[in-house]
N, C-alpha and C positions, 0 to 999 in steps of 0.2 A: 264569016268571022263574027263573033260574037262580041257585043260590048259592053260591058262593065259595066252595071248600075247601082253607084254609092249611095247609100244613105243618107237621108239629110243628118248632116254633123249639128251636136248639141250646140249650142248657143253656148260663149263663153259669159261667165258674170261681169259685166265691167267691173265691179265692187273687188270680184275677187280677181280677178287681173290685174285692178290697180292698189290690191294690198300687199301684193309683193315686191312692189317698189318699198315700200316700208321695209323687208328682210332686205334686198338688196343694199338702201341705203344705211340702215344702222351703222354695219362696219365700215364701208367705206367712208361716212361723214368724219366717225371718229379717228380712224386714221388715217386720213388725208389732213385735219384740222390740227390732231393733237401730236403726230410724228415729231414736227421740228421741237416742239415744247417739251416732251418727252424727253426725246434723248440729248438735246440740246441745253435747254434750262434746268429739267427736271433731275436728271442724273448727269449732266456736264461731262458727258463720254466724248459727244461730238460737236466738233464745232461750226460755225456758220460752213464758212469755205467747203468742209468733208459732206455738210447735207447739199448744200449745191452741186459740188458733182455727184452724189448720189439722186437727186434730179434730174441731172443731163443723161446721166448713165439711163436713167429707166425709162427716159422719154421714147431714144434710143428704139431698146429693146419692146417696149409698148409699139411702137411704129412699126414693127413687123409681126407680134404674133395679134395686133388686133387682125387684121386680113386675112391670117390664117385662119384664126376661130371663125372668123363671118364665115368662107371659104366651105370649110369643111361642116360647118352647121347647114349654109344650103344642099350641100350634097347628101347629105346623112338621108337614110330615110330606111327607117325602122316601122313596128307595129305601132309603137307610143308616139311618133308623129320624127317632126327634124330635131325640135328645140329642146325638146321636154327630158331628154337624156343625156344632154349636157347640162341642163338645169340641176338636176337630181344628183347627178355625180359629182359635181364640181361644186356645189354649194357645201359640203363637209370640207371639201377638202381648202375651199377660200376660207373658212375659220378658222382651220388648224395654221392657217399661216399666220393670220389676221393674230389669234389669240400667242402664237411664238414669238411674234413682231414684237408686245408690251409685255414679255416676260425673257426679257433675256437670260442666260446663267449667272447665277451669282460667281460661280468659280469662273467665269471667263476674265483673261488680263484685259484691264484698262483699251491696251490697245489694240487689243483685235477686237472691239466693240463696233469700232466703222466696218470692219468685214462682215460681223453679224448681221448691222443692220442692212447694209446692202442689201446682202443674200434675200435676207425676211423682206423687205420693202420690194426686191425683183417679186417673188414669190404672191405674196400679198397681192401686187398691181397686177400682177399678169392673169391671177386666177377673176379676182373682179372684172377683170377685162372679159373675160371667158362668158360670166353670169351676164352680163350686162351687155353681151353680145346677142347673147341669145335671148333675152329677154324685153332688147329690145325691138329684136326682129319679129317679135309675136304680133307686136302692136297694131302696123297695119293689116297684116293677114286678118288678123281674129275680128278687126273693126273697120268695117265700111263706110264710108261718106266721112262729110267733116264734121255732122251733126252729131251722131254717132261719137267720133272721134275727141269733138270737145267735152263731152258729158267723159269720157274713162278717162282723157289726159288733165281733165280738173280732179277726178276724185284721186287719179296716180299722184297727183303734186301734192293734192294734200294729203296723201298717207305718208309721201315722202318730206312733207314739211312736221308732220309728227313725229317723224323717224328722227329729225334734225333737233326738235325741240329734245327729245331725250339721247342725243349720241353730240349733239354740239353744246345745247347751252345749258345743261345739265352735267354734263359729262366733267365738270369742274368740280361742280358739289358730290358725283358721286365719287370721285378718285378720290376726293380729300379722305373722303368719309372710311372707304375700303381699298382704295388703293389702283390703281392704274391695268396691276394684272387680274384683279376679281372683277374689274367692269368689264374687260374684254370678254371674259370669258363669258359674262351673261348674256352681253348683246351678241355673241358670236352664236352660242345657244339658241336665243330667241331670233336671228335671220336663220338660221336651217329649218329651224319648224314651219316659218313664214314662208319663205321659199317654195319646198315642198308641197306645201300646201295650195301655192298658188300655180305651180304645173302640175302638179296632180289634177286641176279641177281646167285647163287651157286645154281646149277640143281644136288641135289643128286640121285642116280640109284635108283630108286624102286627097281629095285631086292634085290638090299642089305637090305632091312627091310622084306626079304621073307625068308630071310636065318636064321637060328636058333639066338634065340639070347643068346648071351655068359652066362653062370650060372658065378655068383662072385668068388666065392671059388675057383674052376676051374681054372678061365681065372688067378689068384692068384696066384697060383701052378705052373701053367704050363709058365708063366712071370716070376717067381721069380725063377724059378729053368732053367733058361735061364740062361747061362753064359755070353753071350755077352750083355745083357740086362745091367749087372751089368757092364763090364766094359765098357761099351760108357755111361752109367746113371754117371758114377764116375768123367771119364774124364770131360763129359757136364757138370755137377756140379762144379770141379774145375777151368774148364776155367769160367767160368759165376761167379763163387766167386768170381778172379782173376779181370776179367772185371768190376766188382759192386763195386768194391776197387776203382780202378782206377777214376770209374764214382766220385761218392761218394766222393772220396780223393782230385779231385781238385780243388773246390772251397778253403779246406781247405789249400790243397798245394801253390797257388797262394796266398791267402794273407799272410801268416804267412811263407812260404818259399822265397818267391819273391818279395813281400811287394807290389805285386799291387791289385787292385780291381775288381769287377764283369766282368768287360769287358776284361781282361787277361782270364780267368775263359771261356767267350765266343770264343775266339780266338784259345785256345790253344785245347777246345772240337771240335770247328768247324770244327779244319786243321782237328784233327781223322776223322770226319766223311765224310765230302768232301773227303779227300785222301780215303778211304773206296770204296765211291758209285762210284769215276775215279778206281778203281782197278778191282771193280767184274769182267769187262771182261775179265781182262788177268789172272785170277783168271778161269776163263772157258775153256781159251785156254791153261794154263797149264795143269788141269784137265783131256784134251784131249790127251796131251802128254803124260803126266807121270802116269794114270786112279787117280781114285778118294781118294782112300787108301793114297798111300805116298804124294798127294798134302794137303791131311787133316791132316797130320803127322806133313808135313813141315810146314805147318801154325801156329798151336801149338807153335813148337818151339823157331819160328820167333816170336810170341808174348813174351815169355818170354825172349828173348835175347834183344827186344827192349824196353824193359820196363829200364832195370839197366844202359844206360848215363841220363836218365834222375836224377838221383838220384846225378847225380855232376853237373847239371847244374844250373844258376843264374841267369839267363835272361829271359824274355819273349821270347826274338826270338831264345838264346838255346832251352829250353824249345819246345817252337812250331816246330824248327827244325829237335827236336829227336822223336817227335808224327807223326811224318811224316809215319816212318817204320812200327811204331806200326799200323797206318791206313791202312798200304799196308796187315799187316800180320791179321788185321781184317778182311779185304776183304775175303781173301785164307778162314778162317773160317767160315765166315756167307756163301759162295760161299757152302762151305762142308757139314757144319754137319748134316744139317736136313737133306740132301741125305743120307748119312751113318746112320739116324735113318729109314729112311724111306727104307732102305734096309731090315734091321731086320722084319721092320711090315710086309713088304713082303714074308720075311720067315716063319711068325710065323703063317699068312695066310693059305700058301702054307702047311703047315702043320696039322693044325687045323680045316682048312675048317671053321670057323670064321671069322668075320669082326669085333676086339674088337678095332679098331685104339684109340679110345676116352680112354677104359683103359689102354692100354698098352700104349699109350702118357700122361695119366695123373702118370702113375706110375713112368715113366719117368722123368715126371716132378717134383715129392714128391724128387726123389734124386736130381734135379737140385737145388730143392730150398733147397735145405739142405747148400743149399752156403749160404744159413742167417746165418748157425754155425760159418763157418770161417768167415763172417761179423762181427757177435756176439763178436767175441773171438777177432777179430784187434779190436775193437774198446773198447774192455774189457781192453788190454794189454797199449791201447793207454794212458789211464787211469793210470796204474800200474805202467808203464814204467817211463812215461815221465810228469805223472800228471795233463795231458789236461782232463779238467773238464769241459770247457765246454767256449761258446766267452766272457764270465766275467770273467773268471779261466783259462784262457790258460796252464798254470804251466809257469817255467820258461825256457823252451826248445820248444815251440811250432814249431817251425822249423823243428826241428828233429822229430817229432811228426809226421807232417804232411807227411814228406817220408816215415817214416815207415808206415804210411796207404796206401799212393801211391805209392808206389816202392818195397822195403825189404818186406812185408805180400804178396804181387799180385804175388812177381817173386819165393814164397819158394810155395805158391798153386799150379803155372805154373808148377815146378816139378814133384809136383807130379801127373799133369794133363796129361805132356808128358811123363809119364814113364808108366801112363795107357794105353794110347791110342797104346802102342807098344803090346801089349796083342790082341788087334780087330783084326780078320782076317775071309776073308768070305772065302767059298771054291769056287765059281766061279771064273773064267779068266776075267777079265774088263779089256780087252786092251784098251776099246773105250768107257767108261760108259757114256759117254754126247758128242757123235755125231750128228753131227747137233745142238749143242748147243747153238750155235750164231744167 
């Protein structure tokens, strides 16, 4: 019997692996961030309550096809690898949703405007779920160790902290300027080129489609009856709730708390994300010191302690001055966590002799996006509480409104996000997990 002797496969670039986080994130930042503003304040179609259940609904449906996507991306195994052909498909067609979502019809009635959105918002979520399935299952594959690992998942954050400076705190100035549906349509442009670009150049192993491929049920069982699965799925889920608050909240926080316009809104996203991408290094070099475990600890915490002066400040430039911390303890995050996932995938490897990375990160992912619940539910209460119905209905507190979306719901999630993360512990020694990291 003869045996198969593969080629050594190219070396992927980190550079260019982690600038597809950039195509990925563009559309998603901005429609995640600017939906409820959109069609809530912006064109006052929809009101708080109809965008709440249209969260609950797509949590929902997000919780079942992320599993599929993993599922059937481990299985796949073509000429151009497992990933790379649902990269390249689905990335056209996540725009076309993405760019229909911020252009409704003009001829549509008033109130079939919540059916639109639904539809587009199902559409939208599911195909990003698709791209970001599979793109995140490349990461450990294509990069070995945690040295390795922290040098691509710092340059991935910050091409994905650039993506955010121009889809989040830009995205104010550039609506005013041309309008809501000509900025979709550029950034949805500019992710398919980025995208493609970046699985066109991702060299997956041949051997890993020679390896068994994972049975559903199974890889099911053997994930879900993982304890650490559940509590980093728990924690990733409440900080990203926590954070999609925040995102989310301050368009509304700046006008109605601060009484200024889009371009506060711009400034006060921009300082988080510039102070972010100036941090990730020292975010590396603490890592080094202290291993990976308690600087991912300390991050956590540092987010939820920087969120509560914002909640007593009046100003633009208070305001921006207390986003300052919150950017630093961003960094410490985005610098952590996929390491600390990509540790487990390693485990569950090393165990299994399987390569399910696509399911056991789209599983991952069905609990992160359960952070739609607590969206759901702030913006349910926003309603109940305080009466904000919507930018014709503000109720007669919108002030107070707007913190408790931005401040008071982000910093009671954070708790419970750092009281998870004290449960994670691996049984290896990482005095050094990201040597040579720099």
């Amino acid at each position: 019997m003869q045996t198969e002797i593969h080629q050594p496969r190219k070396q992927t670039s980190p550079f260019r692996y982690a600038f597809g986080m950039f195509g990925t994130s563009i559309p998603v930042n901005m429609f995640k961030t600017y939906a409820a503003f959109f069609y809530i304040d912006r064109l006052g179609f929809v009101t708080t309550p109809q965008f709440s259940l249209i969260l609950f609904i797509y949590t929902f449906i997000d919780a079942i096809d992320n599993p599929i996507y993993g599922y059937l991306s481990d299985r796949t195994r073509t000429k151009w690898g497992r990933r790379r052909p649902w990269l390249v498909i689905g990335a056209p067609l996540l725009v076309l949703c993405f760019i229909l979502f911020f252009n409704p019809p003009e001829a549509l009635a008033k109130g079939s405007m919540f059916s639109y959105m639904l539809i587009m918002y199902l559409l939208t979520g599911t195909l990003d779920s698709l791209i970001n399935a599979n793109y995140g299952a490349l990461f450990p594959e294509l990069f070995k160790g945690e040295a390795l690992r922290a040098k691509t998942n710092a340059l991935r954050q910050i091409f994905q902290f650039v993506a955010m400076i121009i889809s989040i705190a830009l995205t104010p100035v550039v609506t005013n300027a041309i309008g809501f549906s000509a900025t979709a349509m550029i950034y949805g442009l500019l992710a398919v080129v980025v995208i493609w670009y970046m699985a066109l150049g991702s060299y997956e192993d041949p051997a890993s489609m020679e390896k068994p491929k994972p049975a559903f049920f199974s890889s099911l069982k053997a994930i879900v009856l993982n304890p650490r699965f559940w509590v980093y799925g728990i924690t990733n889920a409440a900080f990203y709730a926590a954070l999609g608050l925040v995102q989310s909240g301050v368009p509304f926080f700046v006008k109605y708390n601060l009484g200024e316009e889009g371009l506060a809104a711009t400034i006060m996203l921009g300082t988080v994300i510039l102070t972010t991408i100036l941090f990730i290094p020292v975010w590396v070099r603490i890592i080094r010191k202290t291993g990976l475990m308690p600087a991912w600890r300390a991050a956590l915490i540092l987010i939820g302690l920087s969120i509560i002066p914002l909640y007593f400040t009046k100003s633009l430039l208070s305001s921006t001055l207390v986003v300052v911390l919150f950017g630093f303890a961003m960094a410490g995050v985005s610098t952590t966590m996929d390491i600390v996932g990509a540790r487990i995938l390693d485990e569950d490897a090393r165990k299994y002799g399987v390569q399910r990375e696509g399911t056991f990160g789209s599983l991952l992912s069905v609990l992160n996006k359960t952070s739609g619940l607590f969206t759901s539910l702030a913006f349910l209460l926003v309603f109940r509480i305080y009466g904000f119905e919507s930018g014709t209905n503000p109720g007669e507190t919108p002030g107070q409104a707007a913190k408790f979306l931005t401040v008071l719901f982000p910093i009671a999630i954070m708790i419970l996000c750092v009281t998870m993360s004290r449960f994670l512990r691996f049984d290896e020694k990482v005095p050094s997990e990201v040597e040579e990291a720099e």
